[in-house]
C-alpha positions as CSV (number, residue, x, y, z in Angstrom):
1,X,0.0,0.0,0.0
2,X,1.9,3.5,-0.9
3,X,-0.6,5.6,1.1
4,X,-0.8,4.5,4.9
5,X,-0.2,5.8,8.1
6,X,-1.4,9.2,8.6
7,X,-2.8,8.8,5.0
8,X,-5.7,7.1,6.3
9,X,-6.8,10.2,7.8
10,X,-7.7,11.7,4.8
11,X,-11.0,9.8,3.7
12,X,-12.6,11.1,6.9
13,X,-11.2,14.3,7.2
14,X,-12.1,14.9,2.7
15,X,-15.8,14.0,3.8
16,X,-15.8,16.4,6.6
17,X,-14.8,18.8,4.2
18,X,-17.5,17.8,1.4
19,X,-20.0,17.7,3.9
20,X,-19.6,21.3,5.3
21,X,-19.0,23.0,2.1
22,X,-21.4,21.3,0.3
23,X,-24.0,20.2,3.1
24,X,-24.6,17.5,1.6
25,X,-24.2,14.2,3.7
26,X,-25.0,12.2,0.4
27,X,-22.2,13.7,-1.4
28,X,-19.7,13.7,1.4
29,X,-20.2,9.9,2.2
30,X,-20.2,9.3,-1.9
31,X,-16.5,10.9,-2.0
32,X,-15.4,9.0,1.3
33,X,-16.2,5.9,0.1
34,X,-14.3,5.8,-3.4
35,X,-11.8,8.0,-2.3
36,X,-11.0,5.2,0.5
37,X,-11.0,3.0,-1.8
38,X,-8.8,4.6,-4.8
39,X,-6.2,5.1,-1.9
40,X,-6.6,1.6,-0.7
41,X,-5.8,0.7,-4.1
42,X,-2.5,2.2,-4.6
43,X,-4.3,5.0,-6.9
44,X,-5.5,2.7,-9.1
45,X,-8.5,4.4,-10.5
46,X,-10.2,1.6,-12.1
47,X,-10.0,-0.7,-9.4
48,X,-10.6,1.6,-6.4
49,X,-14.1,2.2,-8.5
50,X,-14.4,-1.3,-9.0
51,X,-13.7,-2.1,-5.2
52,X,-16.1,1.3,-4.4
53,X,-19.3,-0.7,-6.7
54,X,-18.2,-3.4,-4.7
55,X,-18.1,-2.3,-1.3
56,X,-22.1,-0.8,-2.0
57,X,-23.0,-3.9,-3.1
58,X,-22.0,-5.9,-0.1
59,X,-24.1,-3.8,2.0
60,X,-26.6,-4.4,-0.2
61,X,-25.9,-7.7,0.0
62,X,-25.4,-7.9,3.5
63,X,-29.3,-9.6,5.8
64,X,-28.6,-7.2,8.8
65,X,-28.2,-4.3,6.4
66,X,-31.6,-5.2,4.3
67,X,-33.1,-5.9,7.6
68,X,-32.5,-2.2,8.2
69,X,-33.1,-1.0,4.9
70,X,-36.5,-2.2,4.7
71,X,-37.4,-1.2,8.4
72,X,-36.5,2.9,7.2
73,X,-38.7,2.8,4.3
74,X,-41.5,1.1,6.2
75,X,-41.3,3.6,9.4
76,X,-41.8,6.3,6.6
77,X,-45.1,4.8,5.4
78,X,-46.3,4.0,8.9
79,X,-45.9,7.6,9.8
80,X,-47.7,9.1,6.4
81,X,-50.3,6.4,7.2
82,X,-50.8,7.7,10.9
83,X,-50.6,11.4,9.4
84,X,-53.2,10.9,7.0
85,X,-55.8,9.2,8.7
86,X,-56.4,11.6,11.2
87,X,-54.3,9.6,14.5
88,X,-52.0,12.3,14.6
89,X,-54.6,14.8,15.3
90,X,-57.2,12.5,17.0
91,X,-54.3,12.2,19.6
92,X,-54.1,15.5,20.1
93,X,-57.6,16.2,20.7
94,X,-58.3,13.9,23.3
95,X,-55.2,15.5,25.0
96,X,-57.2,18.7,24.9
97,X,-60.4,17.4,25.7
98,X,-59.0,15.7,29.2
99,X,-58.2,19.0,30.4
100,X,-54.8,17.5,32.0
101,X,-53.0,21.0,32.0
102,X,-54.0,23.4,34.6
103,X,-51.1,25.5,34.8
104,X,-47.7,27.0,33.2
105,X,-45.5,23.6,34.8
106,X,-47.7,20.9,33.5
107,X,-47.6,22.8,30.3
108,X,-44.3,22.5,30.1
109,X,-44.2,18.8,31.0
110,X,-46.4,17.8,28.3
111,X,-44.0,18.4,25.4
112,X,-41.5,16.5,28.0
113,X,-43.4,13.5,28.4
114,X,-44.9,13.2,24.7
115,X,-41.4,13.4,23.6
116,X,-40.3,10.8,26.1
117,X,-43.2,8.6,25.2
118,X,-43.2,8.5,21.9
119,X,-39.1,8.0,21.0
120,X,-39.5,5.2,18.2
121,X,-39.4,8.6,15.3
122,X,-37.7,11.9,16.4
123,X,-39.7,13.6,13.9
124,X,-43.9,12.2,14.9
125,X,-42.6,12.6,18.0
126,X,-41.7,16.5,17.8
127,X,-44.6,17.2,15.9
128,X,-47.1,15.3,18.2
129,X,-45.4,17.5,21.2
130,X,-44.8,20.4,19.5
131,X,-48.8,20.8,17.7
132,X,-50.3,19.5,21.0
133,X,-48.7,22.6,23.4
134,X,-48.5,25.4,21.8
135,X,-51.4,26.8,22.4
136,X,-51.0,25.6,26.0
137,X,-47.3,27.5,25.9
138,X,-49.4,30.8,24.7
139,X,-52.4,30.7,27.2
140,X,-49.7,30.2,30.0
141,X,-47.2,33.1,28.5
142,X,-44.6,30.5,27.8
143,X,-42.5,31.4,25.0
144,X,-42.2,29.0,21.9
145,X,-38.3,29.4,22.1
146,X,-39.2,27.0,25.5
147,X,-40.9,25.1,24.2
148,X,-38.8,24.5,20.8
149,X,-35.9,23.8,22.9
150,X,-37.8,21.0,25.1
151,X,-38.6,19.8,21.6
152,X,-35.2,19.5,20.4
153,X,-33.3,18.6,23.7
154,X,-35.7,15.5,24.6
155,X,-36.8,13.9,21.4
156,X,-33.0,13.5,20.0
157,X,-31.5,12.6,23.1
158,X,-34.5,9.9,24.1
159,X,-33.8,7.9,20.9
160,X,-30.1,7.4,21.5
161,X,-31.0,6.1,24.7
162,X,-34.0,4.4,24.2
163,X,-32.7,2.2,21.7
164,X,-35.8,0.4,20.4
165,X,-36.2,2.6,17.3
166,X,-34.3,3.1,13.9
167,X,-31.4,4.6,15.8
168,X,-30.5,1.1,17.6
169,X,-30.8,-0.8,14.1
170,X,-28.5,1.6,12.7
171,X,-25.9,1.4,15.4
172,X,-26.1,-2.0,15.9
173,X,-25.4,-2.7,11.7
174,X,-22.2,-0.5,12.5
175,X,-21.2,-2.4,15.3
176,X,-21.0,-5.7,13.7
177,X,-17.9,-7.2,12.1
178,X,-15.3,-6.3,15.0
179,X,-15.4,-9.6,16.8
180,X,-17.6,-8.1,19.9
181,X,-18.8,-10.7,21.8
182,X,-22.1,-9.5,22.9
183,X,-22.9,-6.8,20.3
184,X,-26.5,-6.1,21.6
185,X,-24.7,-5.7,24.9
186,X,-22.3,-3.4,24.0
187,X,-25.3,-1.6,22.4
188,X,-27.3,-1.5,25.9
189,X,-24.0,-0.8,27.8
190,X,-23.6,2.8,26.1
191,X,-26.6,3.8,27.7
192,X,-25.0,3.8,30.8
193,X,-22.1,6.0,29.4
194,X,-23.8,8.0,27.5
195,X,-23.8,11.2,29.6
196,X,-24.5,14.2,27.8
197,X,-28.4,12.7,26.6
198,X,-28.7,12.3,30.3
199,X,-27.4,15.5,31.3
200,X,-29.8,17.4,29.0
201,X,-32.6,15.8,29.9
202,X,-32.1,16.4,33.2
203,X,-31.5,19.7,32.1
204,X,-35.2,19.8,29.9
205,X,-37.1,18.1,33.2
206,X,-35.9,20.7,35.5
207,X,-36.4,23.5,33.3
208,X,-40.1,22.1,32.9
209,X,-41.0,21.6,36.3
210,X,-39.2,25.0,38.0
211,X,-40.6,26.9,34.5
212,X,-36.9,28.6,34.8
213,X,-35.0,29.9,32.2
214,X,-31.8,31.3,31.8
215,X,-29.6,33.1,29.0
216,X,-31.1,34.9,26.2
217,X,-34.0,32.3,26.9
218,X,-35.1,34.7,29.3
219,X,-35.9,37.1,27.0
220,X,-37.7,35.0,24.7
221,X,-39.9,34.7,27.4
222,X,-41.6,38.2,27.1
223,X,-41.4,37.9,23.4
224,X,-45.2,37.8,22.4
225,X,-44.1,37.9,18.8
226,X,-42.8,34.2,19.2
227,X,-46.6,33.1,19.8
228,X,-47.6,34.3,16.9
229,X,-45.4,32.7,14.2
230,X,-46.0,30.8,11.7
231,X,-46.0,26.9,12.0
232,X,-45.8,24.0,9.5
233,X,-47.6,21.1,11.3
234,X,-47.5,18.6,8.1
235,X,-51.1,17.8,8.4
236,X,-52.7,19.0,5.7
237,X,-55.4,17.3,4.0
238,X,-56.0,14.2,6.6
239,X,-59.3,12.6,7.7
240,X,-61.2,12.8,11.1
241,X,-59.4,9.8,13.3
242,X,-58.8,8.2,16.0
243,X,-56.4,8.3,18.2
244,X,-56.0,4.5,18.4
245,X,-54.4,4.9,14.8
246,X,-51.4,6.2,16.1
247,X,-51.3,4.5,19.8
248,X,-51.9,1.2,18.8
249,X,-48.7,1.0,16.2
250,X,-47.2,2.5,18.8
251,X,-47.5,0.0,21.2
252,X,-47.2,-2.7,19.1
253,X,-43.5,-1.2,17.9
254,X,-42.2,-1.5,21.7
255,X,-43.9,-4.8,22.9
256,X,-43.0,-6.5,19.7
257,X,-39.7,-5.4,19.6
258,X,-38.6,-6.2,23.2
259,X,-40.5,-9.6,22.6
260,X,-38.4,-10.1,19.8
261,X,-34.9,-9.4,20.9
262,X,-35.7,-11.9,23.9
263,X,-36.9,-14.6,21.4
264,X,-33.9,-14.6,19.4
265,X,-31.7,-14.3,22.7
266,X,-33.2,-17.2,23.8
267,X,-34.5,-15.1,26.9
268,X,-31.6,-12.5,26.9
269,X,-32.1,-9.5,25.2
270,X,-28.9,-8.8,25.3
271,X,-28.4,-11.4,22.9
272,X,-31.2,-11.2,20.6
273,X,-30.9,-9.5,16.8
274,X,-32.3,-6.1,16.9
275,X,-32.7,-5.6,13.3
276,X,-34.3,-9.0,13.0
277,X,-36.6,-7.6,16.0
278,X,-37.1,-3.9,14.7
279,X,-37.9,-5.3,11.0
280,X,-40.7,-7.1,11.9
281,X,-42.0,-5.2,14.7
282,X,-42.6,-2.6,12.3
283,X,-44.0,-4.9,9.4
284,X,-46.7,-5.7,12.3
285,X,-47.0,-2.1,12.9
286,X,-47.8,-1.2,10.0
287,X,-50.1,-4.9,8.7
288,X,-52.5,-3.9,11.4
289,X,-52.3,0.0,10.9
290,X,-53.5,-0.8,7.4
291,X,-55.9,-3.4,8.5
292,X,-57.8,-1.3,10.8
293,X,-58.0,1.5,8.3
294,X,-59.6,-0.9,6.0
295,X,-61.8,-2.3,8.3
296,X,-63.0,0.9,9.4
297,X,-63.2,2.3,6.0
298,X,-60.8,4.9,5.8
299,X,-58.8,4.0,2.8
300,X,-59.3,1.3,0.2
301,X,-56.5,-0.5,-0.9
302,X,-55.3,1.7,-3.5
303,X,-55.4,4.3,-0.9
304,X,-53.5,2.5,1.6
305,X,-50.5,1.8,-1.2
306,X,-50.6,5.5,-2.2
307,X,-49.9,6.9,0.9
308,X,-47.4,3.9,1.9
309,X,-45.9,4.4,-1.2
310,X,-45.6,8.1,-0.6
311,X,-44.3,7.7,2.9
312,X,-41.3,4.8,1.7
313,X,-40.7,7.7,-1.2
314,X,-40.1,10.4,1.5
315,X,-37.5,8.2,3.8
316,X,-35.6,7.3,0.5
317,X,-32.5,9.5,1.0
318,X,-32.3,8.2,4.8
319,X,-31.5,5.2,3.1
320,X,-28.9,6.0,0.7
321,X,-27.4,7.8,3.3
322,X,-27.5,4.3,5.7
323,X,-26.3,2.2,2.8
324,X,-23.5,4.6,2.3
325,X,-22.8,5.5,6.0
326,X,-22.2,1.3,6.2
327,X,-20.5,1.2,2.9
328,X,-17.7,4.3,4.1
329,X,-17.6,2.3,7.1
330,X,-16.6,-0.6,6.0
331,X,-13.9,1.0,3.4
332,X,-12.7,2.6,6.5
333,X,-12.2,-0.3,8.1
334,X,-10.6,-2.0,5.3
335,X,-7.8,0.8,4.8
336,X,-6.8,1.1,8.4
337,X,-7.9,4.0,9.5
338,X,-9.2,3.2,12.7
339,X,-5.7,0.7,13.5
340,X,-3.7,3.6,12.2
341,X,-5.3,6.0,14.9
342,X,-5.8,3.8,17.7
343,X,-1.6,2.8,17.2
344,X,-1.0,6.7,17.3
345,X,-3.0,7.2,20.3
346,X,-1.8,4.1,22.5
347,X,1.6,4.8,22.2
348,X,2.5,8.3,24.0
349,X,-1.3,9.7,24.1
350,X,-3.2,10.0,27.4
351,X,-5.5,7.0,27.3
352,X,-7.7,9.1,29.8
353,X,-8.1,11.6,27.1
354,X,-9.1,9.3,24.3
355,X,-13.5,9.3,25.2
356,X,-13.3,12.7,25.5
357,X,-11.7,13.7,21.9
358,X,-14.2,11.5,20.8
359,X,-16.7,13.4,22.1
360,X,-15.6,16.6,21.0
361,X,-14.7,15.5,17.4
362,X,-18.3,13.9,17.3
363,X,-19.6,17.2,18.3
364,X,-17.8,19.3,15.7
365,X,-18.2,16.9,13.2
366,X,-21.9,16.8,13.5
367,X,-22.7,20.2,14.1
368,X,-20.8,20.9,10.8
369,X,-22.6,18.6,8.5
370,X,-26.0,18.7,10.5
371,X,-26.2,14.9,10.7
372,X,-25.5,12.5,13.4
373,X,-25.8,9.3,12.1
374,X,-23.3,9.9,9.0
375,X,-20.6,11.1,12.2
376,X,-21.5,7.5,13.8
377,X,-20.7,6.3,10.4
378,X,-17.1,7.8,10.6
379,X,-16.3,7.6,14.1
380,X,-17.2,4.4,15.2
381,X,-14.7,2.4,13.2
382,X,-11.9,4.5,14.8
383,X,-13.6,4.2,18.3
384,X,-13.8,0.3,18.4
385,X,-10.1,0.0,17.4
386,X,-9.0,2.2,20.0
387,X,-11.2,0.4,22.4
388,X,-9.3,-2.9,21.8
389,X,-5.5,-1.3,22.0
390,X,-6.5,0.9,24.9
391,X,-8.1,-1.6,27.7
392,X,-11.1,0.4,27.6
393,X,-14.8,-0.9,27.5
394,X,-15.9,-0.6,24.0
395,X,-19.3,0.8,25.2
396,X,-17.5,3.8,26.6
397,X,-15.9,5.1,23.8
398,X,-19.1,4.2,21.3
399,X,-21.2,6.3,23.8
400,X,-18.2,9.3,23.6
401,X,-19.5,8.9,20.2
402,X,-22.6,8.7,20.1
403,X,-23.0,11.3,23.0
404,X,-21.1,13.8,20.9
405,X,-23.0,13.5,18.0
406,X,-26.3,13.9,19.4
407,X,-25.1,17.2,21.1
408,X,-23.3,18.2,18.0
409,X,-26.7,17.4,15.7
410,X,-29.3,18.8,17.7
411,X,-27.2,22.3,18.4
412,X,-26.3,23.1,14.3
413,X,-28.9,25.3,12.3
414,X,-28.8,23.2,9.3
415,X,-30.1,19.7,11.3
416,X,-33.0,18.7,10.5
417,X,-34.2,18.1,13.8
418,X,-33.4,21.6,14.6
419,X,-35.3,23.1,12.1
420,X,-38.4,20.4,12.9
421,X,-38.6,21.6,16.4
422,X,-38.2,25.4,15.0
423,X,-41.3,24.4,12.8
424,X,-43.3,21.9,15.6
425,X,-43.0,24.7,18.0
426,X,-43.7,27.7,15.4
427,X,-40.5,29.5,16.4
428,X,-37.8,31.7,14.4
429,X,-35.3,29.1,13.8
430,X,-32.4,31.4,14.6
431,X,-33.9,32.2,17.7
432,X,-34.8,28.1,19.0
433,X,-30.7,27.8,17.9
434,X,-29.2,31.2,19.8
435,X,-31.6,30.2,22.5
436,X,-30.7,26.4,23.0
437,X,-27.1,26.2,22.4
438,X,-25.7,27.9,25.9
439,X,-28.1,24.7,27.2
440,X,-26.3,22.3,25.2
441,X,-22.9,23.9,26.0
442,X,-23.1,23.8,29.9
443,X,-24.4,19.8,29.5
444,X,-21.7,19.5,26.9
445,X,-19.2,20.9,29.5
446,X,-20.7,18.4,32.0
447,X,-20.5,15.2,29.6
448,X,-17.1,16.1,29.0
449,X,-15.8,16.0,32.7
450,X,-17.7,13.0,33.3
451,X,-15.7,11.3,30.9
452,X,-12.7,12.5,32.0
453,X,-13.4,10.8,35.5
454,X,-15.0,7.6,34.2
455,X,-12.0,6.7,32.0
456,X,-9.8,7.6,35.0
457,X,-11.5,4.9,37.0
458,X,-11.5,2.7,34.5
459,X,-8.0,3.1,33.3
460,X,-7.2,2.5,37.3
């Protein structure tokens, strides 16, 4: 190989670079994965395309990855189904009708709750919060700076820590093929790690409960102009439902799931498949969704393949950006990179130091390119190499990773879950962004000495 050692750098660091200029995640993953592999080739241009078909193909190819594949494009028409026959909004109103908020607090722990409740999409679940409290967050002079940051600050961090959603597939499909012994395990076990989620939840709760605010938060607060701007809900043109349309998928989704992983475990959950378990979980989701819609005669058939249709269409660059995000991952892996820089950083480098870094180069990473899941996609092949030459838990520096992205991801203005809360809450965007990041900097701060002292004790 003519290009190695600090070579191997490059392919992450040229997609960085693609992705901020461009910000473009599909284009930035695109170049990582046949530059890897033209440099992994010795500059060979018509193999390292060759090898570059070929590495795309083999996650194609790959069950786990299909698994995955085909549990994205289904989530997408689940949620157009839910949208459009009125659950969505059926849910809402019976939240209404219960008369369950009776004062500024519990108005403020609605949104918290909803977007605890509901973590199996970031996006329903920011919508359903975000629709059902505004007017709650206006009668009770709460500004929707609040309540876009309760948005953004719960329904992001939940689904990296409640793992039973598209975010634990995906993780899971990048863990695999570095000789873990308990991959599901390892999954579970960065939940435990995973500090800054924590932190800034804790952070959302309190805020919620003592209706404090602090920073330029505080004077969003007598901002009536906030109340009145403009939000897109997404619900346009949808029947009168129920609200068992979207509850009862819901359900289903969890129960199944969990079921799942402990069948294939043989009783350990630990040990079951979770894109085996998510796949079909949301097959059943969605096979009695469209069953009860059918029975209760709101769609026909060629309805109910419309909208699904519709719903797969709209998820379709999630998926090229999985299959890529697996594809630059494994071309990563193949050249080195993450050997290269776990060698560099186990000889003189302060192992203490290593889950931090990760952290804070998750962070950058992500707020640059707005995405979390493509930073997963680069980091975590360097993370579970260093894992292995340092001594420390591989859980631990995976949750450094994903940790950082999440706070990276849900503090940049061109995320997409930042702008959905902006729009869920009917906030200026820059305001929810100027408003939430000192939040996200203070728990950043916090995640950041916490890993200092765990690796400390765990290097000891």
């Amino acid at each position: 190989m003519v290009l190695e050692n600090g070579f191997t750098l490059l392919p992450p660091l040229v997609a960085i670079v693609v992705a901020v200029w461009r910000k473009n995640a599909i284009l930035a993953l695109t170049a990582g994965v046949m530059l890897t592999w033209w440099m992994n080739a010795d500059l060979d241009v018509v193999i390292g395309a060759t090898d570059s078909v070929n590495g795309i193909a083999t996650v194609l190819s790959g069950e786990g990855n299909r698994r995955i594949i085909i549990f994205s494009l289904l989530i997408g028409s689940l949620l157009v189904l839910m949208n459009k026959s009125g659950g969505v909004n059926a849910f809402i109103g019976q939240l209404a009708s219960r008369n369950l908020v009776t004062n500024a607090r519990q108005a403020s722990l609605l949104p918290s709750f909803i977007g605890t409740t509901i973590f199996t999409d970031t996006n329903l679940s920011m919508f359903t919060a975000g629709i059902a409290s505004q007017s709650l967050f206006d009668k009770y002079g709460l500004s929707r700076a609040r309540l876009a940051f309760i948005l953004d600050s719960t329904c992001s961090p939940i689904s990296i820590l409640l793992l039973v959603n598209g975010w634990g597939a995906y993780v899971l499909g990048l863990l695999d093929g570095y000789q873990l012994n308990d991959t599901v395990g390892v999954l579970i076990d960065t939940v435990f790690y995973n500090f800054y989620p924590i932190i800034i939840l804790i952070m959302v709760y309190y805020t919620a409960f003592s209706t404090k605010v602090y920073g330029p938060m505080r004077h969003s607060v007598a901002n009536k102009s906030t109340a009145d701007a403009p939000v897109n809900s997404g619900q346009e043109n949808v029947t009168q439902g129920k609200a068992r349309y979207l509850i009862a998928p819901m359900i289903l989704i969890c129960a199944m799931t969990i079921g799942l992983l402990a069948y294939s475990g043989d009783g350990d959950i630990r040990r079951g498949s979770g894109s085996w378990s998510v796949m079909w979980s949301v097959i059943a989701a969605w096979s009695l969704l469209c069953v009860v819609l059918i029975k209760d005669k709101v769609f026909n058939l060629s309805q109910l393949a419309t909208h699904s249709f519709n719903g797969a269409k709209q998820l379709f660059p999630v998926v090229i950006i999985l299959v890529l995000s697996f594809a630059f991952g494994d071309a990563v892996k193949a050249y080195g990179t993450g050997t290269y820089v776990s060698q560099a950083l186990s000889q003189d480098f302060p192992l203490v130091l290593i889950a931090p870094i990760l952290f804070l180069i998750a962070g950058i990473m992500a707020f640059a390119t707005g995405t979390s899941w493509g930073t997963f996609a680069v980091l975590i092949p360097i993370a579970l190499p260093l894992a292995a030459a340092s001594g420390l838990p591989p859980a631990f520096l995976v949750a450094a990773v994903l940790g950082g992205g999440i706070f990276g991801d849900h503090s940049s203005p061109i995320s997409d879950s930042t702008i959905i809360a902006s729009l869920a809450s009917g906030c200026d965007h820059i305001e929810h962004v100027k408003t939430q990041l000192p939040y996200n900097l203070v728990a950043a701060s916090m995640a950041l000495i916490c890993y200092l002292l765990s690796g400390y004790v765990l290097l000891n």
